[in-house]
C-alpha positions as CSV (number, residue, x, y, z in Angstrom):
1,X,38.5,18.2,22.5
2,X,40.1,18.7,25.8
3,X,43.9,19.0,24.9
4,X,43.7,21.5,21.9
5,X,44.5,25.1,22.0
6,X,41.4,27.4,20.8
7,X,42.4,30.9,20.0
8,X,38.7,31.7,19.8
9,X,37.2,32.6,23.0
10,X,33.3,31.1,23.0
11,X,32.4,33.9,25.4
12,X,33.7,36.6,23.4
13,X,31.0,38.6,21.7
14,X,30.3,37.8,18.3
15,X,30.8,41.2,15.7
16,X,30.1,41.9,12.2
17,X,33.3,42.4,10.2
18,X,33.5,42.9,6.5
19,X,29.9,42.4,5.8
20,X,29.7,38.9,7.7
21,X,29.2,37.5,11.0
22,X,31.6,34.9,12.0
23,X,30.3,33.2,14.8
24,X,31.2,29.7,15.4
25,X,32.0,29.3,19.2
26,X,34.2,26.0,20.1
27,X,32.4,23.4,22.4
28,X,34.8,20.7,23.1
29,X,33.6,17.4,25.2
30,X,36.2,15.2,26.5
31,X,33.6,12.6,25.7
32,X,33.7,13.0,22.5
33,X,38.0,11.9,22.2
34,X,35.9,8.3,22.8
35,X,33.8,8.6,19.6
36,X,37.0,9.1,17.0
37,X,36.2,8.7,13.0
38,X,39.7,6.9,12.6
39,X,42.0,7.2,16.4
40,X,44.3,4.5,14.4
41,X,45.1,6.8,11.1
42,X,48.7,8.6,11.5
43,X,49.5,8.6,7.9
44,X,47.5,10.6,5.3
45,X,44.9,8.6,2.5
46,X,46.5,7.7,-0.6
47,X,42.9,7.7,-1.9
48,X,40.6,10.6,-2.5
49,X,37.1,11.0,-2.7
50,X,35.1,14.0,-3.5
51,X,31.0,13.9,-2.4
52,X,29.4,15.8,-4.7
53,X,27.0,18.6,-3.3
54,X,23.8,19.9,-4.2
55,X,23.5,23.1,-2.8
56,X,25.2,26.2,-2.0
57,X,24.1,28.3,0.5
58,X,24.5,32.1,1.4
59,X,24.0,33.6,5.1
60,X,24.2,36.7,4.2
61,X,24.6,39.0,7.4
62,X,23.3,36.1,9.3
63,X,25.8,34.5,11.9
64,X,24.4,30.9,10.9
65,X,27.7,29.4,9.8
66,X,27.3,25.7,11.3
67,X,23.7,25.2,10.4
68,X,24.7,26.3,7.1
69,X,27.5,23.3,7.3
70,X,25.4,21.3,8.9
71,X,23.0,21.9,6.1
72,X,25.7,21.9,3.5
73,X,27.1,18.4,4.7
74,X,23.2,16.8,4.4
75,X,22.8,18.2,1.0
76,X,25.4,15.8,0.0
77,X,26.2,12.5,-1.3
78,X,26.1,9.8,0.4
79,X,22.6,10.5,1.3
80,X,21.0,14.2,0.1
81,X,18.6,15.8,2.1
82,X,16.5,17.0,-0.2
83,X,14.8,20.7,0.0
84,X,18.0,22.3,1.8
85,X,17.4,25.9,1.2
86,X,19.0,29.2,3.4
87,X,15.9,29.2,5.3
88,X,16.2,25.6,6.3
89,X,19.2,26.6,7.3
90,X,18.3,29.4,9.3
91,X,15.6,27.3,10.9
92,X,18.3,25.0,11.7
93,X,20.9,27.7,13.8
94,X,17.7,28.3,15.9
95,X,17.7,24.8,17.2
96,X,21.1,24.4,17.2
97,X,21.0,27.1,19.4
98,X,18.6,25.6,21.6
99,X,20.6,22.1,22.2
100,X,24.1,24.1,22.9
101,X,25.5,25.0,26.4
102,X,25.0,28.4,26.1
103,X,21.5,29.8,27.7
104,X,18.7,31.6,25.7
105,X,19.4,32.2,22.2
106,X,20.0,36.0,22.4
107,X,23.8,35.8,20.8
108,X,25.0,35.1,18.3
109,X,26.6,31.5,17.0
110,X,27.0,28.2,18.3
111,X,28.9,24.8,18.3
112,X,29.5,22.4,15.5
113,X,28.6,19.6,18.9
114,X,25.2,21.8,18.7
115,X,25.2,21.6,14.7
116,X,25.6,17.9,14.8
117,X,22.9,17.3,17.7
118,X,20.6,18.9,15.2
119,X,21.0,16.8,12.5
120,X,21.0,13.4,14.7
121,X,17.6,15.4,16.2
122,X,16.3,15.8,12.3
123,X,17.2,12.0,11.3
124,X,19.7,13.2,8.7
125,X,22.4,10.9,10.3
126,X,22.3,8.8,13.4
127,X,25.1,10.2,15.1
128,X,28.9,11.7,14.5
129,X,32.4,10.9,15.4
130,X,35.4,13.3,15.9
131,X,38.8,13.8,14.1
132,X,42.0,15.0,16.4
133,X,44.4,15.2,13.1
134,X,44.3,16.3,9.5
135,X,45.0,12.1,8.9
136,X,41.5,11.3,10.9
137,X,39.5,14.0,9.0
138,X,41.1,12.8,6.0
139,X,40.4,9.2,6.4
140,X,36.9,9.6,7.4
141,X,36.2,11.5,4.2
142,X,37.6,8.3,1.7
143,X,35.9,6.0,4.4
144,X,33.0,4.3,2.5
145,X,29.5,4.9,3.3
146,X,29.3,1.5,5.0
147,X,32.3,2.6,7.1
148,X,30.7,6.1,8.0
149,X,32.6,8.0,5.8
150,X,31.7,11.1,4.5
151,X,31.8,14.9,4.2
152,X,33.0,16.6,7.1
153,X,31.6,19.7,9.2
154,X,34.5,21.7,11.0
155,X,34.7,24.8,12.9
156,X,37.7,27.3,12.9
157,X,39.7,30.0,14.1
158,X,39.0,33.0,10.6
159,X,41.9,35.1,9.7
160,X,41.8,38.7,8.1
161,X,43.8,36.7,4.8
162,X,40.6,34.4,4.7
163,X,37.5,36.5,3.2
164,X,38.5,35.5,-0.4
165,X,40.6,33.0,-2.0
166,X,43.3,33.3,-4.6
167,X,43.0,33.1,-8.8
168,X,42.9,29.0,-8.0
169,X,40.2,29.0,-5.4
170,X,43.2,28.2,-3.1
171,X,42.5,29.7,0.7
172,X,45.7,30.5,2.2
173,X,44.7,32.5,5.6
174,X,46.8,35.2,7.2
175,X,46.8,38.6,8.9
176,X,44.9,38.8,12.5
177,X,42.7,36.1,14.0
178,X,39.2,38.1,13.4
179,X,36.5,35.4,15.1
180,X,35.7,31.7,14.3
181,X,33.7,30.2,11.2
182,X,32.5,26.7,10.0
183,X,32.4,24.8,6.6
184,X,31.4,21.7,5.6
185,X,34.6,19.5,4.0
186,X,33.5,17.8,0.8
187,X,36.2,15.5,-0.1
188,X,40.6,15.0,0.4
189,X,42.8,15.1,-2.4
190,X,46.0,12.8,-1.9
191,X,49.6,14.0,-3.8
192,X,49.4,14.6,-7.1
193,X,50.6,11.2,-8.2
194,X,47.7,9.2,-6.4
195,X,45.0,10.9,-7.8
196,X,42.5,9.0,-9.8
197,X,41.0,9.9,-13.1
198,X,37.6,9.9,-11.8
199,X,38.6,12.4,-9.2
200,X,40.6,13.9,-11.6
201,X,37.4,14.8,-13.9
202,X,35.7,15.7,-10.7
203,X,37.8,18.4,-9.6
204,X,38.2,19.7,-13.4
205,X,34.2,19.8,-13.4
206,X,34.5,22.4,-10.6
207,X,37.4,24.2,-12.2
208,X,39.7,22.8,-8.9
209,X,41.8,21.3,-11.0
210,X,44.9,24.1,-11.7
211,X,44.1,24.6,-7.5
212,X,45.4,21.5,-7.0
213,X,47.9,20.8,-9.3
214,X,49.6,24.2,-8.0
215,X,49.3,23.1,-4.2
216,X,50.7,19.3,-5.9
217,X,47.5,17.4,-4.2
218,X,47.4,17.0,-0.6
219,X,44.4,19.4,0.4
220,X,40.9,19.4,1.3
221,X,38.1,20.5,-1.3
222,X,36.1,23.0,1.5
223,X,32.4,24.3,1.2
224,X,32.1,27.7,2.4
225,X,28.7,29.8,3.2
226,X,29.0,32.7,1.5
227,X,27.3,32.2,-2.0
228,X,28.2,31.0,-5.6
229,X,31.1,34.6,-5.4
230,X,33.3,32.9,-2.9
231,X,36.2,31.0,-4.8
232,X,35.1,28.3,-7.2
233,X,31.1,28.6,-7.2
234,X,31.0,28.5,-3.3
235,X,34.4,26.0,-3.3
236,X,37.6,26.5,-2.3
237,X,41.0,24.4,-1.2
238,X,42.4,23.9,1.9
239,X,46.4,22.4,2.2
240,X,47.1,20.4,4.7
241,X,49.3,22.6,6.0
242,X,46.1,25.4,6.6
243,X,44.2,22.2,8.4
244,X,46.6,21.1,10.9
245,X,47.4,24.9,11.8
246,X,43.3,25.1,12.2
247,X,43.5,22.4,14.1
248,X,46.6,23.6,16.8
249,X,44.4,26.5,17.2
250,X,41.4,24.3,18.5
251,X,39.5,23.2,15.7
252,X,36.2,21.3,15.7
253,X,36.2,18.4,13.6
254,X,33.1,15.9,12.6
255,X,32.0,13.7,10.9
256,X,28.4,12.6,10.7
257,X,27.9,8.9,10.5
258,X,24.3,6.8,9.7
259,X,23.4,9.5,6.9
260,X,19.8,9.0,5.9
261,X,17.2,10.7,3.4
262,X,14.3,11.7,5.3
263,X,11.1,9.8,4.4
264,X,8.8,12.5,3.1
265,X,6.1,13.1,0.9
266,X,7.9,16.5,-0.7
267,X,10.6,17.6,-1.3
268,X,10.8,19.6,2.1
269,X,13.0,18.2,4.9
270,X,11.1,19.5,7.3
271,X,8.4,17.8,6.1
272,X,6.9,14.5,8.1
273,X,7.3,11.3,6.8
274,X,2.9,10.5,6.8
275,X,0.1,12.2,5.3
276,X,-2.2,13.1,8.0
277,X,0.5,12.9,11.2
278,X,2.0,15.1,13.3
279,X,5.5,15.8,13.5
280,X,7.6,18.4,15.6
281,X,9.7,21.6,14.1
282,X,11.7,23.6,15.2
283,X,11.8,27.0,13.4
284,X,12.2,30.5,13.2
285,X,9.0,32.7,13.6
286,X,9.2,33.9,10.0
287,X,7.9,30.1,9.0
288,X,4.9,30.2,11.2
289,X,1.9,28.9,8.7
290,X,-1.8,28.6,9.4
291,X,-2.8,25.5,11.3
292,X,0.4,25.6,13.0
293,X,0.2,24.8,16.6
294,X,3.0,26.6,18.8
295,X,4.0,24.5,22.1
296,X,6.7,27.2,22.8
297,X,7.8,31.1,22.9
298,X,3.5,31.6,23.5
299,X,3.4,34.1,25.9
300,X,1.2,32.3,28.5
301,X,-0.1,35.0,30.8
302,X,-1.2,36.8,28.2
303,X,-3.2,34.1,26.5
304,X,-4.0,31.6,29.5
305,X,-2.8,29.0,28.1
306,X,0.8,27.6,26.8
307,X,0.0,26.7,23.5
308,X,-1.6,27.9,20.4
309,X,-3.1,27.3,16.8
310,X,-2.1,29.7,14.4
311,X,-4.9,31.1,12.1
312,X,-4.2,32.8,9.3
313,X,-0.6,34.3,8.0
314,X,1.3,35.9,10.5
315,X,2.4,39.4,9.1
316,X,6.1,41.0,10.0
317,X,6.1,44.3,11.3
318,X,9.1,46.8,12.0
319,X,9.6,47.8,16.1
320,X,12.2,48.4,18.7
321,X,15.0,45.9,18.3
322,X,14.0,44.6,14.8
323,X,11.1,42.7,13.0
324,X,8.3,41.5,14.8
325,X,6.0,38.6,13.7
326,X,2.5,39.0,14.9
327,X,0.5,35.9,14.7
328,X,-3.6,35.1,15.4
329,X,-4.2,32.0,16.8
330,X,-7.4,30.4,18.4
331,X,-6.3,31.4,21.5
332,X,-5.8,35.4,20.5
333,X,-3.0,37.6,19.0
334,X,0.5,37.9,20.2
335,X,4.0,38.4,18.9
336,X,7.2,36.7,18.5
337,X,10.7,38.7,17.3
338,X,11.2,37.4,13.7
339,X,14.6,35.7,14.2
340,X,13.0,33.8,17.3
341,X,13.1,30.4,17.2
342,X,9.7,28.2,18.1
343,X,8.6,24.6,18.6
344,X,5.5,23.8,16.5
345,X,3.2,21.1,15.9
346,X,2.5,20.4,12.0
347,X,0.0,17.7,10.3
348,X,0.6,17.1,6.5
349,X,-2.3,17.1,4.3
């Protein structure tokens, strides 16, 4: 939004530090202070509620953190995606990518705005609302599904402190401001007094509980990107405190509203809802499949045409700059770099 403070520069380059790529760049739209998830909310929920997740992801090296909360967020209840996998994931950063401000998709990163386009793009919700305070994100996460609550996606400024929680799975950032990273927020835990027994057994389930009990309630239950080794199993918590010094510093905050299950024959969201049609995906060049027909990225003066049909598996090769998909088509043979991201054409048998 317009009047926060972001300590992350979005034109800074993106580097590699301690083994990951953090690489969320803030894209606020003073539109988007008209779409709140709860502008009336001053006071924090009383309530909890904790969606349980399905997946965990890992982006290894990869600087894919908001597809991977994107992704994160869908593999969730209210609705679950179903068929979220890292390469989904990836496949989603590529077109997120493509929908943000920034031209090309030689960099690395993007905006949660661009995360959430994606998923309205995909059908996995219908559209998403903004939070400006801990007590918005917060309420939008107890919010019932009819309401459009549900988990969260937010992007923030990483510290040094940040790269591993403590005994609890309690994140308590500090040191040096070292780039910007995004999670997906799974549920909010009121005081210690408020909590229900359901949520209770929830957060023992996913041995939160002495977390929370030590922080006395009042924090958000946060799914990181980083594998099952990160805190609790790929969980960790958040205090209030940590979320409303994320969001001084410019924190995105979102939640997705309309959630939806895709209509699909497998259990593939990129799948198409009927046998026999066509559907559009958008993907990296590492998932191009025989009978796939590419309507971008072909290089049209060397094929004389802008379009193709791939034949065959494409094979990965090693060459300057990387991997290097090379692909046959009906039209001839031409390459793509592996982490490119295409627009394809797909039938289902």
């Amino acid at each position: 939004m317009s009047d926060v403070r972001t300590t992350v520069d979005p034109a800074a380059p993106v580097l590699e530090h301690r083994g990951r790529v953090l690489d969320w760049r803030p894209r606020f739209d003073p539109r988007s202070l008209t779409h709140r998830v709860a502008a009336t909310a001053t006071t924090l929920p009383t309530t909890g509620r904790l969606w349980p997740h399905t997946w965990v992801g890992d982006q290894g090296r990869e600087g894919a953190c908001v597809a991977f909360a994107c992704c994160g967020e869908a593999a969730a209840e209210p609705a679950v995606v179903p068929g979220i996998t890292d390469r989904v994931a990836q496949a989603y950063y590529r077109r997120a990518q493509q929908l943000d401000e920034w031209p090309g998709t030689s960099y690395d990163g993007t905006s949660v705005l661009a995360g959430c386009k994606t998923g309205r793009e995909r059908g996995w919700w219908t559209g998403y609302r903004w939070a400006k305070s801990a007590e918005e994100l917060a309420a939008g996460i107890v919010a019932a599904e009819s309401d459009g609550g549900g988990p969260g996606i937010i992007g923030v400024e990483w510290r040094e402190g940040s790269y591993e929680t403590d005994a609890l799975g309690i994140l308590r950032p500090a040191g040096d401001v070292v780039g910007g990273h995004a999670l997906a927020v799974l549920a909010w835990v009121p005081a210690l007094s408020r909590i229900s027994a359901a949520l209770r057994r929830q957060l023992e389930e996913r041995d939160l509980w002495a977390g929370v009990t030590a922080l006395g309630g009042r924090c958000f239950v946060i799914l990181n990107s980083w594998g099952p080794s990160f805190g609790k199993r790929g969980l960790c918590l958040v205090g209030v405190d940590v979320m409303r010094a994320w969001i001084r510093a410019g924190a995105e905050l979102a939640v997705p509203v309309g959630r939806a299950v895709p209509k699909a024959t497998t259990a593939s969201p990129e799948q198409p809802a009927t046998a026999g049609a066509d559907r559009t995906h958008h993907l990296s060049a590492l998932e191009l499949r025989d009978g796939d027909r590419v309507v971008d990225r072909v290089p049209a003066a060397q094929l004389g045409q802008e379009t193709a049909t791939v034949t065959g598996r494409p094979r990965v090769v090693a060459g300057a700059g990387g991997d290097w998909v090379l692909v046959e088509s009906t039209a001839g043979g031409f390459r793509l770099r592996a982490s490119e991201a295409v627009t394809v054409r797909r039938s289902v048998a």
